[in-house]
C-alpha positions in Angstrom: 10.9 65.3 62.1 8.7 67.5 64.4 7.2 65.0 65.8 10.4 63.2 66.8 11.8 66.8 68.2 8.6 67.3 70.4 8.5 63.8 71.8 12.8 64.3 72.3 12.0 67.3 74.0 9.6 66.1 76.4 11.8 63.3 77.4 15.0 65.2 78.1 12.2 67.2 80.0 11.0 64.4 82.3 14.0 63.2 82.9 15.1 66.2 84.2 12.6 66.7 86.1 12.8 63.4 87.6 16.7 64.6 88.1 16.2 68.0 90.5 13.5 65.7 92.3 15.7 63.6 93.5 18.5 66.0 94.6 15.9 68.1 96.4 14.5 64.4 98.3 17.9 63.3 98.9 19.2 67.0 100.3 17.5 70.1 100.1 21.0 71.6 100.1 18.5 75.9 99.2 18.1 75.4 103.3 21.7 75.9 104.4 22.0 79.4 103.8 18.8 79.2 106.3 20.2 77.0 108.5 23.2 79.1 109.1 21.7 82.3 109.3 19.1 81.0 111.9 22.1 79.9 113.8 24.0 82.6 114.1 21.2 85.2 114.4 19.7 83.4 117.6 23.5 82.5 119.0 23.8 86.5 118.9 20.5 87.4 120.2 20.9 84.8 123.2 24.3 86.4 124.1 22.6 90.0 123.7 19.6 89.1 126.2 21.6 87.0 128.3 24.4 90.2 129.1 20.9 92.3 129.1 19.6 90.0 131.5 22.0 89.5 134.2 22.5 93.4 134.6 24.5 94.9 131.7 27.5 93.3 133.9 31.1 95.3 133.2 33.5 91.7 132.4 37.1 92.0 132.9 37.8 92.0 129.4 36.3 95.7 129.3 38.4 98.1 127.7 39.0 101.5 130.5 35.1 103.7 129.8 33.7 100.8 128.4 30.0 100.1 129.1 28.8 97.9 126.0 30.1 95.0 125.6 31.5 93.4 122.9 30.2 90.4 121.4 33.8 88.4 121.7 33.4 89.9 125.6 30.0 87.9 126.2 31.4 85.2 124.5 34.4 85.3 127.1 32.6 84.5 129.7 29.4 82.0 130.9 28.2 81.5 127.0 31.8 80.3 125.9 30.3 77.2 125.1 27.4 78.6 123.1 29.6 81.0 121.2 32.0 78.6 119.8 29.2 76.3 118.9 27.4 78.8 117.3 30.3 80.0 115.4 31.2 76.5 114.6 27.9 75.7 112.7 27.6 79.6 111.8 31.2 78.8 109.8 30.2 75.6 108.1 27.4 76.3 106.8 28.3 79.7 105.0 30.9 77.2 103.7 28.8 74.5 102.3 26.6 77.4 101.1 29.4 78.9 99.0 30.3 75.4 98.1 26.5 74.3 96.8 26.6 77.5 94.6 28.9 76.0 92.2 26.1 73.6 91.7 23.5 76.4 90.8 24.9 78.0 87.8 27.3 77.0 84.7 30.6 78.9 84.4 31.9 79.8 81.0 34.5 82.0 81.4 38.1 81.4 83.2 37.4 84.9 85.4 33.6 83.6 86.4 35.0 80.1 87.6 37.9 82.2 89.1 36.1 84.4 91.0 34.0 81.6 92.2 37.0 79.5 93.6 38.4 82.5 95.1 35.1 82.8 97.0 34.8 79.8 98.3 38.5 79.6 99.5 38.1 83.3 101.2 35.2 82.3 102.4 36.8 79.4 103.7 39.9 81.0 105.2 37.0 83.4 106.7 35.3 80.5 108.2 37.8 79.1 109.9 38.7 82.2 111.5 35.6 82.5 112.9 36.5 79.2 114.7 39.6 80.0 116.3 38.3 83.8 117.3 35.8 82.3 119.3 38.0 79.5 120.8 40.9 81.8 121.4 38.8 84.0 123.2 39.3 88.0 123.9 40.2 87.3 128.0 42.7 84.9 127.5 44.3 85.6 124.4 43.2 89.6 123.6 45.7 89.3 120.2 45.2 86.0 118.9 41.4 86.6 118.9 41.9 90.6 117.6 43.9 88.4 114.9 41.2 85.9 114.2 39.1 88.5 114.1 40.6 91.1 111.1 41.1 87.5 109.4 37.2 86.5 109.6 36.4 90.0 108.6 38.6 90.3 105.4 38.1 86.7 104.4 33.9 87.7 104.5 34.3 90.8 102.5 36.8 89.6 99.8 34.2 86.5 99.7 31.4 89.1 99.1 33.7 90.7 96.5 34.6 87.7 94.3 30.7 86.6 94.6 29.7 89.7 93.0 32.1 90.0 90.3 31.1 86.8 89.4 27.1 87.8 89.8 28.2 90.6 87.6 30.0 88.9 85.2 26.9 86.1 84.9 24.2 88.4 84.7 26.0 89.8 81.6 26.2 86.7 79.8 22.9 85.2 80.9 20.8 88.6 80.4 17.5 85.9 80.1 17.8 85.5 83.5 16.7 88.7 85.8 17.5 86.5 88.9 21.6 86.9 88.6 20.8 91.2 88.3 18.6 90.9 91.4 21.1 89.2 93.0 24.3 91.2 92.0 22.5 94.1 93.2 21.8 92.8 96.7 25.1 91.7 97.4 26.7 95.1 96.0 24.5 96.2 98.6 25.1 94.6 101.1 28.8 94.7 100.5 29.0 98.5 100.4 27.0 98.4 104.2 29.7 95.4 105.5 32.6 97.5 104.1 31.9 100.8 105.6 30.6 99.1 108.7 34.0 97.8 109.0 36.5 100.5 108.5 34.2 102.8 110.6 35.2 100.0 113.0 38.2 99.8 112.7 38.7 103.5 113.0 36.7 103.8 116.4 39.0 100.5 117.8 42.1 102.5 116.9 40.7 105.9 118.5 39.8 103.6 121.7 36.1 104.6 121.2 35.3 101.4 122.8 31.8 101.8 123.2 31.0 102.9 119.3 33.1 99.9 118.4 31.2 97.5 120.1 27.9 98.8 119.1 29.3 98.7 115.1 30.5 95.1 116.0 26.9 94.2 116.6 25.6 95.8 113.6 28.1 94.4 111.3 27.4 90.9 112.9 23.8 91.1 112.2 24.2 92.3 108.9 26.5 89.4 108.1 23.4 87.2 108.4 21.7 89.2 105.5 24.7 88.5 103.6 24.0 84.7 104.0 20.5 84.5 103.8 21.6 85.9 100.0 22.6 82.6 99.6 19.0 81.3 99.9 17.9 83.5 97.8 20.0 82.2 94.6 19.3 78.7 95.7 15.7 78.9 96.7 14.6 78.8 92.2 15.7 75.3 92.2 11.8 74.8 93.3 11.2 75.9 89.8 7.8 75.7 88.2 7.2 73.0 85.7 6.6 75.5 82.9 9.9 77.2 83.6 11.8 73.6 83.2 10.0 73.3 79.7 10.9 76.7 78.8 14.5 76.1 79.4 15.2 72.3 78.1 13.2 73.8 74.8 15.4 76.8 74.8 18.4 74.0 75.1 17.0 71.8 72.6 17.2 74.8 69.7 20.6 75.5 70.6 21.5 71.6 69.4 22.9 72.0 66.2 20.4 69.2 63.7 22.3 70.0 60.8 24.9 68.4 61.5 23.3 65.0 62.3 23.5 65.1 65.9 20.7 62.8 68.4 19.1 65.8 69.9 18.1 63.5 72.9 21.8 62.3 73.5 23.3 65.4 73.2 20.7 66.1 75.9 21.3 63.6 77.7 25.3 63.8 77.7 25.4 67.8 78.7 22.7 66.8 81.5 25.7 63.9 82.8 28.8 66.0 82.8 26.5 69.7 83.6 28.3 71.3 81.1 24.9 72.4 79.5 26.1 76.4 79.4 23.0 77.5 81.0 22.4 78.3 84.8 21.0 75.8 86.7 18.0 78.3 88.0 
């Protein structure tokens, strides 16, 4: 009977071995977090040099006393082009990264797979926002971009929110795995910064402190890409050791209930087809 566990075990091992293999070949879906964070991190240093570059030039979408300009100011002007494309990929991208984290852990409660569809369509809504506040630029159309704008923000942090109640809510249930603490922590972290980032600037918009807003825009625009990069961080142990894989199919295999006459290996092999194993996929 041992011997026919053992050899069980090792072949639900294999095959799912064989299994993350081919989703990493096929689409080594860890590297959109990076992909999207490398794109909008250069998008905003490009439009940062270029303004630096060509003078520190005063646009007419200035506010009166204002000599820093705005990121949506910059993006106004000669980089239109390169800001909407930038915030094109930028949006879809932290989309498909929200969307691929439903693929990296099971979700046993009704709040946890709440919270996680609440993310993605905040996240989503935030996205999409993004969009239109860089095609309905701050020149042309000062409200419907200031609109777009408060949209992106609050669709970003109630994303953040949901993500991290659900981190918290995981990490409680799956205490065997450190990696959901370390990563409720961050993004409570980060969440805190992003939150008071943004109400400081929204406070300094509404005192017409024009020059303090813009510089807080910048910071909470460069923090955002912390925020995704997260992301990567939650994906990235789906490059798990082979001895970690064994750990956790054996862990699995105990949890099978033999008493009652059930095929360890189809049982296996069934909860590996419908991924409704109950433990994360780290």
């Amino acid at each position: 009977m041992d011997q026919t566990s053992d050899a069980s075990i090792m072949e639900a091992v294999t095959r799912k071995e064989s299994r993350l293999e081919r989703v990493r070949k096929h689409f080594p879906y860890w590297i959109m977090p990076l992909i999207c964070a490398g794109v909008w991190f250069s998008t905003l240093w490009a439009m940062m040099i270029t303004w630096l570059a060509q003078g520190q030039p005063a646009y007419a979408s200035f506010n009166r006393g204002q000599t820093i300009a705005y990121i949506s100011d910059i993006g106004a002007n000669v980089l239109k082009p390169l800001f909407i494309t930038g915030c094109a990929i930028t949006a879809v991208g932290f989309v498909f990264s929200l969307a691929f984290m439903r693929r990296n852990h099971a979700l046993r409660s009704r709040l946890e797979s709440t919270m996680d569809w609440l993310a993605l369509a905040s996240g989503s809504f935030g996205a999409a926002s993004l969009i239109l506040l860089a095609v309905f630029d701050t020149q042309r159309h000062p409200s419907l971009h200031r609109l777009f704008l408060a949209l992106f923000m609050l669709g970003v942090v109630f994303s953040a929110i949901f993500t991290t109640v659900e981190y918290w809510r995981l990490g409680k249930t799956f205490i065997e795995h450190p990696i959901l603490r370390k990563s409720y922590w961050i993004k409570t972290g980060i969440i805190i910064i992003e939150v008071a980032l943004s109400v400081a600037f929204g406070t300094t918009m509404a005192a017409h402190k024009a020059n303090v807003a813009a510089v807080l825009e910048w910071l909470i625009a460069f923090f955002f890409t912390f925020y995704v990069i997260s992301f990567f961080y939650d994906l990235r142990p789906k490059a798990r050791t082979k001895e970690e894989i064994q750990r956790e199919a054996k862990s699995e295999m105990r949890s099978i209930s033999f008493d009652q006459g059930l095929n360890p290996y189809r049982e296996y092999q069934g909860q590996a087809n419908n991924n409704t194993s109950g433990v994360p996929d780290f």
